[in-house]
N, C-alpha and C positions, 0 to 999 in steps of 0.2 A: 504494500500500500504506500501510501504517503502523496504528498501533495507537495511536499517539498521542492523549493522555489531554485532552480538552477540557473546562478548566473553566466547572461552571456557575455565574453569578455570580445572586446575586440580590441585591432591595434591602434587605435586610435581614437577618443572616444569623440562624441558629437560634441560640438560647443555649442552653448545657449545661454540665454540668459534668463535665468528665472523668475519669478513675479509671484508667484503665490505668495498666499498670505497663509500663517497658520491656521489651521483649522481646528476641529475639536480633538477631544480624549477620550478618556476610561470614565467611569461610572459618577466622578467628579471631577473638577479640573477649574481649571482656569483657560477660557477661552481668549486668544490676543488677534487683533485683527491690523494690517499694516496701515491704519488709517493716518499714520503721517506722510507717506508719499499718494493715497488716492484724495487725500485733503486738498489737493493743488490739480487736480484733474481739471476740475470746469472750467470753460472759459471766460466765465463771467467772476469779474473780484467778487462781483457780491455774494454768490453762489460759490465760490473758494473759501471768505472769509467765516461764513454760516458755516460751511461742511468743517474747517477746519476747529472753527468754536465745539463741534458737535464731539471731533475728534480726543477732544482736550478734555469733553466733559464724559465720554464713557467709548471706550474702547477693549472692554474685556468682560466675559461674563465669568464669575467665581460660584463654583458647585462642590458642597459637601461631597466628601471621596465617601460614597455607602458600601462601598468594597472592604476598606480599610475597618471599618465599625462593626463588620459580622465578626461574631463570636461562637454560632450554634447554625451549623449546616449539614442536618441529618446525609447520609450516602444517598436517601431517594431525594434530597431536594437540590441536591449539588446542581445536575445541570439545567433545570428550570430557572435558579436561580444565576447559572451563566449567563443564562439567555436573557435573563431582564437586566442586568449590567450592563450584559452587551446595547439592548436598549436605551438604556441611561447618556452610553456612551454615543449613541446615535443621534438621541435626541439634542443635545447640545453641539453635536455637530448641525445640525439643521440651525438651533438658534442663530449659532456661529455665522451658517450663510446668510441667513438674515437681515444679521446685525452690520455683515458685510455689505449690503446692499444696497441698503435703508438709507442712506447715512444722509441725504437731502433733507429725508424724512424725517430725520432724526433730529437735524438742525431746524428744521420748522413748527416742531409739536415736540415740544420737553417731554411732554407724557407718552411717546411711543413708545418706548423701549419698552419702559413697564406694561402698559397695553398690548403689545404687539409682539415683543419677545421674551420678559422676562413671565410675565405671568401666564401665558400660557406653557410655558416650559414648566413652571411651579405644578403645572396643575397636571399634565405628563408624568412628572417625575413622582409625582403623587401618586397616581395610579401603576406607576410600575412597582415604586416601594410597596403598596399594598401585595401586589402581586406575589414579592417576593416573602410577604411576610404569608401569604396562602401556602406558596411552596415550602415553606418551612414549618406552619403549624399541618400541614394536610401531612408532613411524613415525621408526625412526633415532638419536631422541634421547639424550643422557646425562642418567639420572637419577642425580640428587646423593642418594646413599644414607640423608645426614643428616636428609633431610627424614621419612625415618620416626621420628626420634624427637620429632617434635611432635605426635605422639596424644595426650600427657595432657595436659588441663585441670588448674587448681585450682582452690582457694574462696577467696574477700575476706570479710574481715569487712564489715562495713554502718561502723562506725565510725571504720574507715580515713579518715585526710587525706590526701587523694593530694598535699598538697602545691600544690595552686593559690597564687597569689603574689596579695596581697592590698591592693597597694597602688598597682595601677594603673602602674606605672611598668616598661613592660616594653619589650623590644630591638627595633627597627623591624625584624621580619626579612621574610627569603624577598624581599629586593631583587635587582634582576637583575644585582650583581654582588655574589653571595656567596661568589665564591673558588672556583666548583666545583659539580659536578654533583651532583645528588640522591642521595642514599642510597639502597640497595634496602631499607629500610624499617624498623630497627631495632626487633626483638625485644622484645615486651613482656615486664615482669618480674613475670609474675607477679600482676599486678592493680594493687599500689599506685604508680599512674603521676604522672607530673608534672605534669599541668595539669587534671588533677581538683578539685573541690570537696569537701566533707566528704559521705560518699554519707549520713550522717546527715541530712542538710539534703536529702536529694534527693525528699521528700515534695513539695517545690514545683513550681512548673511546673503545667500544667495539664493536660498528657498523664501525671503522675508520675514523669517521669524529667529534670527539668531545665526551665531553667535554675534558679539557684538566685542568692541576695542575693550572693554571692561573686561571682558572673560578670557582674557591672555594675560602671561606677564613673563618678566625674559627670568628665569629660573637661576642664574647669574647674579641676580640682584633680591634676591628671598634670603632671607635671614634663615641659616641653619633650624629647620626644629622637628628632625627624623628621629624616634626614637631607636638608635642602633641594637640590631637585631632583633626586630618587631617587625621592620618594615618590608620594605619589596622585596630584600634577596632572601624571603623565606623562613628564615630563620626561626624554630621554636622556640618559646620564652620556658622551658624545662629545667630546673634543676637538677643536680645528683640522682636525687631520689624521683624523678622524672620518667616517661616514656620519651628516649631522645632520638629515635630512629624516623628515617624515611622511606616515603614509596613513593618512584616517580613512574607514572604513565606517560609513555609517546603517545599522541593521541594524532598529530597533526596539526596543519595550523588552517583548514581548510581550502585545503587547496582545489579539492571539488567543486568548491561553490557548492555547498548545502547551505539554503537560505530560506526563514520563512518570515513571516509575520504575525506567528501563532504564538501562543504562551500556553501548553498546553496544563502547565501548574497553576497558574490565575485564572484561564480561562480554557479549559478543555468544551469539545465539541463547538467552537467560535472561532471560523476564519476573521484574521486580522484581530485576533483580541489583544497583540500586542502594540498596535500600529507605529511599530519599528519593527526594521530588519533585524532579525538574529543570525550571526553568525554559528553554526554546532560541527564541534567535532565532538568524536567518539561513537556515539548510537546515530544510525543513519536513517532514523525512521520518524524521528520525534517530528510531530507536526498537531495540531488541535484535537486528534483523531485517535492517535494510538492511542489502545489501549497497552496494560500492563502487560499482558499475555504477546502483544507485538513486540513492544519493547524489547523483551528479552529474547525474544526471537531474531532481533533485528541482526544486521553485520555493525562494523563498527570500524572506525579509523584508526584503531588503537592497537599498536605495536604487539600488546598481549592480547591474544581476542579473547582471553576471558574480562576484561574491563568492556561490558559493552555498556558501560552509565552515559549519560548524556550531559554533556556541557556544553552552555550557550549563552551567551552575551551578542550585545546589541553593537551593530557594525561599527567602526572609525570611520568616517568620509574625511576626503578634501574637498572643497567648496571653491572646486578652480575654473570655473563655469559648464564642467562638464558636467553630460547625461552620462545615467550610469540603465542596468537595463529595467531598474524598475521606476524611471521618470514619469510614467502618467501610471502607475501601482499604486492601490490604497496600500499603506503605510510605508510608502514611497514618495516617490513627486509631491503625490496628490495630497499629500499631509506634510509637507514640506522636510522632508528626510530628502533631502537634494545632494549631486553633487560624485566624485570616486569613490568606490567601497575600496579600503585600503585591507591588502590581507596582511594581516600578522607577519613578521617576519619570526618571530618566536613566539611559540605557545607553550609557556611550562606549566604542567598538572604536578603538583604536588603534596603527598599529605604529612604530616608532621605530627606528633606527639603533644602530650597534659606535662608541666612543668610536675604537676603535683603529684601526679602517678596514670596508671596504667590507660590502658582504651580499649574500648569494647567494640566487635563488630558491627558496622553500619545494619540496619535491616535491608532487605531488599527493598525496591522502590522509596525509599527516603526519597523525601522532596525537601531539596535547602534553596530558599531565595535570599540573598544579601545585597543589601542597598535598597534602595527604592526608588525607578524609575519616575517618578511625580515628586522628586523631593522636594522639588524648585515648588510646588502649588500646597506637601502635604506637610511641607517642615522640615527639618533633618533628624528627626527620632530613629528614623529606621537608614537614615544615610550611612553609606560605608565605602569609601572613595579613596583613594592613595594615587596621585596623578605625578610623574616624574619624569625623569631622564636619566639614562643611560650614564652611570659614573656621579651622580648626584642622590640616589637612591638613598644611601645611608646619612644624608644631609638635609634633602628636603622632600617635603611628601605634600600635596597640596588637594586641597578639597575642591574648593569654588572658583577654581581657575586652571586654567587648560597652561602647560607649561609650552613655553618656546626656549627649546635648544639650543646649544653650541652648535657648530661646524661638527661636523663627526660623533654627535649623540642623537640617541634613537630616542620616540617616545613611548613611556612606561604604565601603562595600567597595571595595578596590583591588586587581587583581591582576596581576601581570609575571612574565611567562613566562620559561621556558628560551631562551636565543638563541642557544644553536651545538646544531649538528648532526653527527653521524657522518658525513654524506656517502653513505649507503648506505641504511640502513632507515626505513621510515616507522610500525616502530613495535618493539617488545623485549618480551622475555616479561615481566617486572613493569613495562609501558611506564614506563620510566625511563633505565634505560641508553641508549637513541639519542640523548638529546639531553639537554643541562646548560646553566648558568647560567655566563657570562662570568667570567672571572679579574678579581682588580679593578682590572686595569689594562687591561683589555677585551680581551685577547688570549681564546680559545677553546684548550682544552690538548686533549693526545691529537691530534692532529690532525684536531680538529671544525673545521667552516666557522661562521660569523656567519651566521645568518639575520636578519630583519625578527623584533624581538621586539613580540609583542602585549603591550600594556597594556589593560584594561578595569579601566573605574572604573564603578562603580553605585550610583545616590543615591536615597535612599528617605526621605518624608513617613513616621515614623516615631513613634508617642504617646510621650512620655518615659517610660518606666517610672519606679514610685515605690519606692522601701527604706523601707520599717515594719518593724520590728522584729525584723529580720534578717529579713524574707523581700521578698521582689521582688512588686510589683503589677503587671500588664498587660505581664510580659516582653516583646520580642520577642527571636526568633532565628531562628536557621537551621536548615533542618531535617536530622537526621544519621543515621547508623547510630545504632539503639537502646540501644545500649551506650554511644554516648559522651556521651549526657547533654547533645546541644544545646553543646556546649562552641564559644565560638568559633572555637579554636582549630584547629578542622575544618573551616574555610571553605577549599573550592577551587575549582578552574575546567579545562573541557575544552573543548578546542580538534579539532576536522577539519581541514583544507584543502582547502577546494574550490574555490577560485580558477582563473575564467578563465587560459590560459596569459599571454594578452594581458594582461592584468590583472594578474598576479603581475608580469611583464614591468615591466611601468608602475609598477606600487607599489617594486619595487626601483631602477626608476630615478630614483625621485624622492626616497627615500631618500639613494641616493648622491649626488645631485646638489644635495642639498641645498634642496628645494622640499617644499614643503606640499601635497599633493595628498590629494584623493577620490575 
């Protein structure tokens, strides 16, 4: 089976120049619309100067995340309740068009938006949260009453600073000993979030919604603040009396082009639930669809083929005015994901050992998600980001900004998983709860177990971007939900398990034993 998206490469790629505006998300979001360059569209001052007042006065619609807020989703109500996510996320892409359209209208009658897009959306989103709360009491479930009162949306102004921090010098976070387990996903306020850029500035980019002069900085000029051997070369924080051993899987760096727009862990049975590209090495079949019984069936890019687990994170672009093959693709072009898929030049899979003592075998089908692709609209509770370069890694790690390199350094994503487990589930209704991040003195609280924490570091042949005059030339980034503007800070990574038993067997023995193994 699978539906999985094969890119096609060619020598040369088309040049264009892009013009979408962002579009909508997932089940909440922040919707941004490019209405600082369609403000100057008419020909008439007067009809410029209205559209552009209109522009100033509401350019974004902000929607509680009701994904993030499930706590109880019985196994019969899982994928009904997909499907009205999925709808959530649809609905506000329609506001989205809208809002984009309107904008004459907009600057003529103050009261449209709320007449016209915002309260009709409310009253949508209403009756899909009912829905959802049918599919959850009709197969046993407690539904949390509260979650009806996130039907209403608001508007952002366009000239809002969400407050992005500007000086490059940000908290090496989402390290695997953060004291504690993920958040269920903290509550956007409203619009004006914390690691936003000025959405005035959001004309750049080449899709129109990102990245922006703000979301770069030269890595050369960042103040040391990597916590050595924590950060991207891997290293477990284990003591003596520690599990200090490793396993590395070759998995590949996908050089097939396996590519989809599914998230079959957020959203099983829902093309485009992720509306970004994922890149997967290892299992060759993940896509909205598989089930578990495929999965483990599948083949696998993976040097050992008993590791057939699945790993996947969202593409690198450059944004050098090329088309790449999914330009007019929902959670491509068409949602402003623009621009080169850059492959990996290295892709290290690695797991690592509990300072504190031993680790227990993964179960099979573990589902581990780290980071949070909507950080930029749901907060940085659940963020988990380490952004570098090549010979800087044990000096600077960077959250809310995309690093620009030396001459001869590559760019670095790093990511380190959750390492204790519940002991029970291989997966929780905002997949978070089953499993968290070591205490930091590596004990596992609540009484989770130590699993083998995966580390993946990914190194990418990356053109420098240039800063002219406050705007960014040849950005690259990552591609994200359309609302978050490309933010680095939305970098994350999904994990399966589909490890031979034999295999998982092995890999935990050689953790605890203190040996290096593949």
């Amino acid at each position: 089976m699978g539906r999985n998206i094969r890119k096609r490469r060619s020598s040369m790629a088309t040049k264009a120049v892009a013009a979408s505006a962002a579009l909508a998300l997932g089940g909440g979001g922040l919707i941004w619309a490019n209405f600082y360059a369609s403000a100057h569209e008419s020909n008439s001052g007067q009809n410029s100067t209205k559209a552009a007042t209109a522009a100033a006065q509401v350019a974004t619609i902000s929607c509680p995340d009701v994904g993030q807020k499930l706590t109880n989703v019985p196994n019969g109500a899982k994928q009904g309740v997909a499907t009205e996510l999925a709808n959530l996320d649809k609905q506000i892409t329609e506001a989205y068009t809208r809002l984009a359209s309107t904008r004459q209208a907009q600057a003529n009658d103050a009261s449209f938006v709320q007449n016209a897009i915002t309260g009709p959306l409310k009253e949508k989103r209403a009756a899909t949260i009912d829905r959802i709360r049918i599919n959850i009491q009709r197969s046993g479930g407690q539904f949390n009453s509260s979650l009806s009162q996130l039907a209403a949306c608001t508007t952002q102004a366009a000239n809002t600073n969400a407050g992005q921090a500007g000086n490059g010098q940000q908290q090496n976070g989402g390290q695997q000993q953060n004291g504690g387990q993920q958040n269920n996903g903290g509550q956007q306020q409203n619009g004006g979030q914390q690691n936003g850029g000025n959405a005035g500035q959001a004309q750049n980019g080449q899709g129109g919604n990102g990245p922006v002069a703000a979301d770069f900085v030269d890595i050369t000029k960042v103040q040391a603040n990597a916590q050595l051997g924590v950060g991207a070369n891997g290293a477990a924080a284990n003591g003596n009396s520690g599990s200090r051993g490793t396993f590395t899987s070759s998995c590949g760096t996908n050089g097939n082009d396996n590519h989809n727009t599914d998230n079959v862990i957020v959203a099983p049975g829902v093309t485009n639930g992720a509306h970004h590209l994922h890149d997967y090495v290892g299992n060759q079949n993940n896509d909205a669809f598989a089930s578990d019984q495929e999965l483990a069936g599948a083949g696998t890019s993976c040097q050992n083929q008993g590791d057939k687990s699945s790993y996947f994170w969202p593409v690198l672009r450059v944004q050098d005015g090329s088309q790449d093959f999914d330009q007019n693709n929902d959670g491509g072009g068409k949602e402003g994901n623009v621009g080169k898929i850059l492959q990996p030049a290295q892709a290290q899979i690695k797991f690592v050992g509990n300072k504190k003592g031993k680790v227990v075998a993964m179960p099979t089908a573990l589902r581990i998600i780290t980071g949070d692709a909507k950080a930029f609209v749901n907060g940085n509770a659940n963020a988990n980001v380490n952004w570098s370069c090549t010979g800087f890694e044990n000096k600077v790690q960077l959250e809310t900004q995309y690093p620009i390199c030396p001459q001869g350094s590559q760019v670095v994503r790093t990511t380190n998983f959750q390492s204790c487990w519940d002991g029970q589930n291989i997966d929780s209704a905002n997949h978070r709860t089953h499993v968290a991040f070591a205490q930091a003195d590596g004990t596992c609280a609540n009484g989770f177990k130590a699993i083998p924490q995966l580390q993946v570091r990914l190194v990418y042949n990356v053109p420098a971007p240039k800063l002219q005059n406050g705007t960014v030339v040849n950005p690259y980034a990552v591609d994200t939900f359309p609302e978050n503007l490309h933010k680095p800070i939305t970098d994350h990574n999904d994990f399966i398990n589909f490890f031979s038993t034999n295999l998982m067997n092995k890999m935990v023995n050689c953790i605890n034993t203190g040996k290096k193994c593949k």
